[in-house]
C-alpha positions as CSV (number, residue, x, y, z in Angstrom):
1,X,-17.2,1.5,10.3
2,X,-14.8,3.9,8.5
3,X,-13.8,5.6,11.8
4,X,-13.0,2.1,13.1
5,X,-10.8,1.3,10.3
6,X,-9.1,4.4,10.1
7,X,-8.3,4.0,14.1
8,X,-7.1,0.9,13.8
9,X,-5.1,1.7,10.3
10,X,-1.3,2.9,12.8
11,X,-1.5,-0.3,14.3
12,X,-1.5,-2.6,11.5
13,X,1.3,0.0,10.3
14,X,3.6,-0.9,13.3
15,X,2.9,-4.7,12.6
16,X,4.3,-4.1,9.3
17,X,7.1,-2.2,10.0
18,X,8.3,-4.5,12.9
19,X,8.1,-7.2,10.5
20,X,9.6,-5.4,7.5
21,X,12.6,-4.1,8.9
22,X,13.0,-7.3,10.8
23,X,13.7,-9.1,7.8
24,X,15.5,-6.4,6.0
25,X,17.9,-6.0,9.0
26,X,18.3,-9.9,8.7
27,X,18.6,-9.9,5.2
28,X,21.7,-7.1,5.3
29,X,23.1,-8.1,8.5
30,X,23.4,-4.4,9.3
31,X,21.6,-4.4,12.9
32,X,22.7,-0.4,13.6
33,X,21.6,1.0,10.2
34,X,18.1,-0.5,10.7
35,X,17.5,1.0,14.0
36,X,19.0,4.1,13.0
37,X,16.9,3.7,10.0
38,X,13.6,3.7,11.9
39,X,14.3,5.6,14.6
40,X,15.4,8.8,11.9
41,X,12.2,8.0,9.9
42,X,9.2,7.8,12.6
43,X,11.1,11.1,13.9
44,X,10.3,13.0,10.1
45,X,7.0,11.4,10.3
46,X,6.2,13.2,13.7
47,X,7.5,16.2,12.6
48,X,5.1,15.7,9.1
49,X,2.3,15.5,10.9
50,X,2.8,18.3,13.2
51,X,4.0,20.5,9.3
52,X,0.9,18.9,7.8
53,X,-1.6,19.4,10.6
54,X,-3.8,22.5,8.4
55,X,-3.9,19.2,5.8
56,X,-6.2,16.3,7.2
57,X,-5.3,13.3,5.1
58,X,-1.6,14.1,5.1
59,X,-1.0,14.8,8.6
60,X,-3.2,11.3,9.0
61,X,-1.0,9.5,6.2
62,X,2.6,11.2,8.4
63,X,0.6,9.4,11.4
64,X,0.2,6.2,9.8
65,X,3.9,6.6,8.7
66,X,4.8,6.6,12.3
67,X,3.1,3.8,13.1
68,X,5.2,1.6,10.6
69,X,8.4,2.8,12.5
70,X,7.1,2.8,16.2
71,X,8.3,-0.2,17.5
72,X,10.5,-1.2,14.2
73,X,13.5,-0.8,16.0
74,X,12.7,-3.3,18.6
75,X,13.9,-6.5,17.3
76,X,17.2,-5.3,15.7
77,X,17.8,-3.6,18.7
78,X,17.2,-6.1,21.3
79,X,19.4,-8.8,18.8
80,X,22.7,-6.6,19.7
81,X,23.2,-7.3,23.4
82,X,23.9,-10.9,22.2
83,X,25.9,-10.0,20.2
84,X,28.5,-8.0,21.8
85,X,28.8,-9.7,25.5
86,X,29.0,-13.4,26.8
87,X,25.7,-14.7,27.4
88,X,26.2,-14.8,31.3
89,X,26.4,-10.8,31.0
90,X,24.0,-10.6,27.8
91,X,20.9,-11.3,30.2
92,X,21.8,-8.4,33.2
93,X,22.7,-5.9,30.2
94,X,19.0,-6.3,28.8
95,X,17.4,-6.2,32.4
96,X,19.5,-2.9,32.7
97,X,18.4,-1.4,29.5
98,X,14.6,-2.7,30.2
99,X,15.1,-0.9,33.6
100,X,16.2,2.2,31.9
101,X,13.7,2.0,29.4
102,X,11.2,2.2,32.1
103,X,12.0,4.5,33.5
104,X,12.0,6.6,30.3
105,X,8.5,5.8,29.7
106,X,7.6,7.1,33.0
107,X,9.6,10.4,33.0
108,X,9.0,10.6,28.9
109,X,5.2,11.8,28.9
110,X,5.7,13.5,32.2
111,X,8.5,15.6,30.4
112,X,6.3,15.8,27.0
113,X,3.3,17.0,29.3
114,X,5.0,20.1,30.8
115,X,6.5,21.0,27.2
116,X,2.6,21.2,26.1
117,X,2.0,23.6,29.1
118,X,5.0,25.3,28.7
119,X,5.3,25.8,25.0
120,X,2.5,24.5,23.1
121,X,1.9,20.9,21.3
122,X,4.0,21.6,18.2
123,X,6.9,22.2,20.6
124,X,6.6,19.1,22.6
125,X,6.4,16.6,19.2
126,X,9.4,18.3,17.7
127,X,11.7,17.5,21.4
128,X,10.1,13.8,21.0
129,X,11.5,13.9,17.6
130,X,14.7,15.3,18.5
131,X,15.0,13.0,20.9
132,X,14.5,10.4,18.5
133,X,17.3,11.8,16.6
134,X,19.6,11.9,19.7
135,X,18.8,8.0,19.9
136,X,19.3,7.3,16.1
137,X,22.4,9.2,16.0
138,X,23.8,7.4,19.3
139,X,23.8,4.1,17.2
140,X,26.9,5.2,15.6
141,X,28.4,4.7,19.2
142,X,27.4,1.1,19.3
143,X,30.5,-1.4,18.0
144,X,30.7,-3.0,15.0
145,X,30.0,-6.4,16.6
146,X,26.1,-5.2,16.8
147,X,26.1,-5.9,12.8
148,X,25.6,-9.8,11.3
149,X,28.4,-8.3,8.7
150,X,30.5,-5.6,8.2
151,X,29.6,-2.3,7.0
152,X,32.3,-1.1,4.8
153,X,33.1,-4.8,2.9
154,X,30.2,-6.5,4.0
155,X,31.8,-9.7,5.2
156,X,30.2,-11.8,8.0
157,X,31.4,-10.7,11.4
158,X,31.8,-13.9,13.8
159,X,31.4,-13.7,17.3
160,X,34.7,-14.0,18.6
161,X,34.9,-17.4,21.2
162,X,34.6,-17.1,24.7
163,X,37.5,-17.9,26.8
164,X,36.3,-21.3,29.1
């Protein structure tokens, strides 16, 4: 029964952090901080677990950890398209960046499995996390438009009208 719990434990931690940083990214209006925000903390958590892999429990607790922030991203992410093109174009942009995204998690494990057999485990978690860092830090690319408000004065950013 323990075992079963303890399996199940990351999962329950990704329902939580998809909803939690849901409604803090709703609450603040800051769409790009949040992703950034979980995208820089499940990459520390991978790279805890692979530090604290001598140490059961705390490698296990930097594995829960990375639950919480596996898919947190996901709905402040998918939000922005919305928000910065005209609905016509909103729907193709997320096809393209589903499309992309699919193609990432085919070439993503095949990539991860020849880093094992090249360099070891610890190696291939560390590129996962840098590439989660890559990610995190590309956020800063995205416009301001992505955010309910704005980020220096915090003032609601409207969508600007679409010419008819």
């Amino acid at each position: 029964a323990s075992v079963g719990f303890l399996a199940v434990l990351p999962f329950v931690a990704t329902l939580a952090g998809i909803y939690v940083i849901s409604l803090f990214s709703d609450h603040s209006g800051k769409r790009r901080l949040w992703v950034r925000f979980s995208l820089y903390s499940f990459a520390a958590a991978l790279v805890a677990s692979v530090v604290l892999r001598d140490h059961m429990v705390a490698a296990y607790i930097a594995l829960v950890i990375c639950g919480f922030f596996l898919k947190s991203a996901t709905s402040p992410f998918w939000s922005m398209p919305g928000r910065i093109a005209s609905p016509e174009v909103a729907g193709s942009a997320r096809g393209v960046i589903n499309g992309l995204g699919n193609l990432g998690g085919f070439c993503g494990p095949y990539l991860v499995g020849v880093m094992m057999y090249l360099y070891g485990q610890n190696v291939a978690v560390c590129a996962l996390a840098g590439s989660l860092i890559i990610a995190g830090t590309m956020t800063f690319l995205l416009p301001k438009q992505c955010d309910l408000v704005d980020s220096d004065s915090d003032v609601a950013i409207k969508k600007q009208p679409r010419n008819a």
